[in-house]
C-alpha positions in Angstrom: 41.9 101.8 64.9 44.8 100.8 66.7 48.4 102.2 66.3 51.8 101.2 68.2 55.3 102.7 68.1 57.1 99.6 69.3 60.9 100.9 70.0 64.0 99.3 71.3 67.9 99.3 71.5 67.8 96.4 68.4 65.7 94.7 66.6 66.4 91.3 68.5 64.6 93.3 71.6 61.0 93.7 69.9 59.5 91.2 72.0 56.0 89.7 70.4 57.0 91.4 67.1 55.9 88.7 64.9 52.8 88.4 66.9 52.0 91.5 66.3 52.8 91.8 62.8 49.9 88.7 62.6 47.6 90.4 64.3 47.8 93.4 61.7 45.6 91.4 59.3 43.1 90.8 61.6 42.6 94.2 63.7 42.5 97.8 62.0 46.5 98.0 63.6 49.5 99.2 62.2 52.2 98.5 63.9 55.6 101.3 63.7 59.0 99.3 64.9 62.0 101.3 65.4 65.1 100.8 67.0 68.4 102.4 67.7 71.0 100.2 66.2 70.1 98.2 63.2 70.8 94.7 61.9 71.6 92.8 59.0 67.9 92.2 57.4 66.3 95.0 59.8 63.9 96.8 57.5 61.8 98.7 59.8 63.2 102.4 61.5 66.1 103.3 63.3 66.1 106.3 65.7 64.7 107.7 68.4 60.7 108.3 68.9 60.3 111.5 67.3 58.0 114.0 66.3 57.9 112.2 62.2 56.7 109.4 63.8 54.5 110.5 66.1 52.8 112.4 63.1 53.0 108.9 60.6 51.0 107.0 63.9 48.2 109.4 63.9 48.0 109.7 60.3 44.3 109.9 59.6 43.6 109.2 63.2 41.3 112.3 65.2 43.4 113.8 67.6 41.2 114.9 69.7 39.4 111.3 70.4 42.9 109.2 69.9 43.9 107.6 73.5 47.6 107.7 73.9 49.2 104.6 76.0 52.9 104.5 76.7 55.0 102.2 78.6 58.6 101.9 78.9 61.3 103.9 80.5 60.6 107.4 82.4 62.9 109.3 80.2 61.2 107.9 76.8 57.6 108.1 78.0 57.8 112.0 78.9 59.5 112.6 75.8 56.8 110.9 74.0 53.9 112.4 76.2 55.5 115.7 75.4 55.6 114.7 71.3 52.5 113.5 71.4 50.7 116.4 73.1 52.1 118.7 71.0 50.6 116.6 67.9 47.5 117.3 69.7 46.3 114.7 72.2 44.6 115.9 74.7 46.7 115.6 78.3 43.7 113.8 79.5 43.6 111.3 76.6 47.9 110.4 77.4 47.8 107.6 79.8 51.6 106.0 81.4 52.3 102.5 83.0 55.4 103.6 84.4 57.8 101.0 85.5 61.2 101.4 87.4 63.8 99.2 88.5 65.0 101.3 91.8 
């Protein structure tokens, strides 16, 4: 099973979001999209990556086996390698692909 927290500053910024609604029907993926403003039509979340959502991603998922990848900004993946860990992913099992712009 796969499961993604896609976030971004509006929903106009979810790159490949329509891709990977499509590919929902043909891998065992659920796809979470949130965002920080909303939009006229947006349907999906609006906040931060939080503990909630953490939980709803691993939602009948085994903790101890799930593999954790996070990309994005430093500041969001530590926060999320933090909430993740504490919903009990092993440290070993959180892997980053940090990129920087300095």
């Amino acid at each position: 099973p796969v499961r993604c927290i896609y976030a971004a500053g509006e929903p106009r910024n979810l790159v490949h979001s329509d891709e990977m609604r499509a590919l929902e029907a043909r891998l065992d993926l659920v796809n979470h999209f949130t965002v920080d403003e909303s939009a006229p039509g947006w349907s999906g979340g609006v906040g931060p990556i939080d503990a909630a959502l953490i939980r709803k991603a691993l939602q009948g998922l085994d903790v101890k086996r799930t593999l954790a990848l996070i990309c994005g900004p430093t500041p969001m993946m530590a926060a999320s390698a933090d909430l993740i860990a504490d919903a009990g992913v092993p440290l070993d099992n959180i892997v980053y692909e940090k990129f920087a712009y300095d």
